[in-house]
N, C-alpha and C positions, 0 to 999 in steps of 0.2 A: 504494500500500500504506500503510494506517496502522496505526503501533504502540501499541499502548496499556500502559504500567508501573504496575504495580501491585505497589509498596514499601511495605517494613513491616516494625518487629521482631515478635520473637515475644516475647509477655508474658511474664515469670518465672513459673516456677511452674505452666507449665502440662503436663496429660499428654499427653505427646508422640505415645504411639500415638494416642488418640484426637483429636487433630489430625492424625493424618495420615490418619485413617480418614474425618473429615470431608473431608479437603482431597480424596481421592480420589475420592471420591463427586460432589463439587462440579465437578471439573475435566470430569469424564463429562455434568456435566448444558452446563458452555458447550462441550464436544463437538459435542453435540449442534446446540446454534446451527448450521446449514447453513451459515452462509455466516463461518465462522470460517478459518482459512487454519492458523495453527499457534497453541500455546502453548511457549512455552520456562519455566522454572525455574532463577532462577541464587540461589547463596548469593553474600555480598560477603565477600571475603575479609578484607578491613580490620575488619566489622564492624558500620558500622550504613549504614542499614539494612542489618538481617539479610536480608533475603529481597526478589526482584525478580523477577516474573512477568510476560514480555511475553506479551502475545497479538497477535497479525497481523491484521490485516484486510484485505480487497480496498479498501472505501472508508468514506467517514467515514458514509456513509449507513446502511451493514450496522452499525458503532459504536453508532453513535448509538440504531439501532431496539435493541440487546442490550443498550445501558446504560440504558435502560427498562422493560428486560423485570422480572420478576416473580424469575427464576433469577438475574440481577445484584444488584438490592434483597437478596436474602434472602443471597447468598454475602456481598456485603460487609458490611451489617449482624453475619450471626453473628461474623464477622473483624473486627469491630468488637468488638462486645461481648461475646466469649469467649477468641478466642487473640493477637491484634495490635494493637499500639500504634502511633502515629506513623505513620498510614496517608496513603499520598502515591498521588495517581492523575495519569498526566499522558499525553498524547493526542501523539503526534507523526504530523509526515507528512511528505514530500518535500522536500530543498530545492531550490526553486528553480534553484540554483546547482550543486546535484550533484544529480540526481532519478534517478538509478541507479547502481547498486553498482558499484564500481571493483575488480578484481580485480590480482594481478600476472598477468601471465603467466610460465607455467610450463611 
């Protein structure tokens, strides 16, 4: 499974419904990507970055082909040059050393 983060504030000043109207719209189109697994949405509670969006992937190969796609260019760009600053992308995968989830039991 590879996680993919996608951090960033949100500019001052910006209109909040119509960023969210975009963001929804946008979320539906990497939906659609087949071979996406999940998206999560977390705010950071301390603050910055304000906003942290993982998305799951099966492997680095499905990644890879979606962060060339046409639907990734145009979602980061307009988040680029309309609603977010200090935009951070960072690609994680298994470790090595723990390469599956540890649960307690319960």
């Amino acid at each position: 499974m590879i996680e993919v983060h996608l951090a960033y504030d949100i500019k001052p000043g910006i209109d909040e419904q119509v960023y969210f109207e975009w963001l929804k719209k946008e979320i539906l189109k990497v939906l659609k990507a087949q071979k996406i697994v999940e998206i999560r949405a977390n705010r950071n509670i301390k603050g910055n970055p304000e906003v942290l969006v993982v998305a799951l992937w099966e492997n680095l190969e499905d990644w890879t082909e979606f962060s060339q796609s046409e639907a990734w260019r145009s979602l980061t760009n307009t988040l680029q040059q309309s609603f977010a600053a200090n935009i951070r992308i960072e690609v994680w995968g298994p470790s090595p050393f723990l390469p599956t989830t540890l649960r307690p039991h319960k």
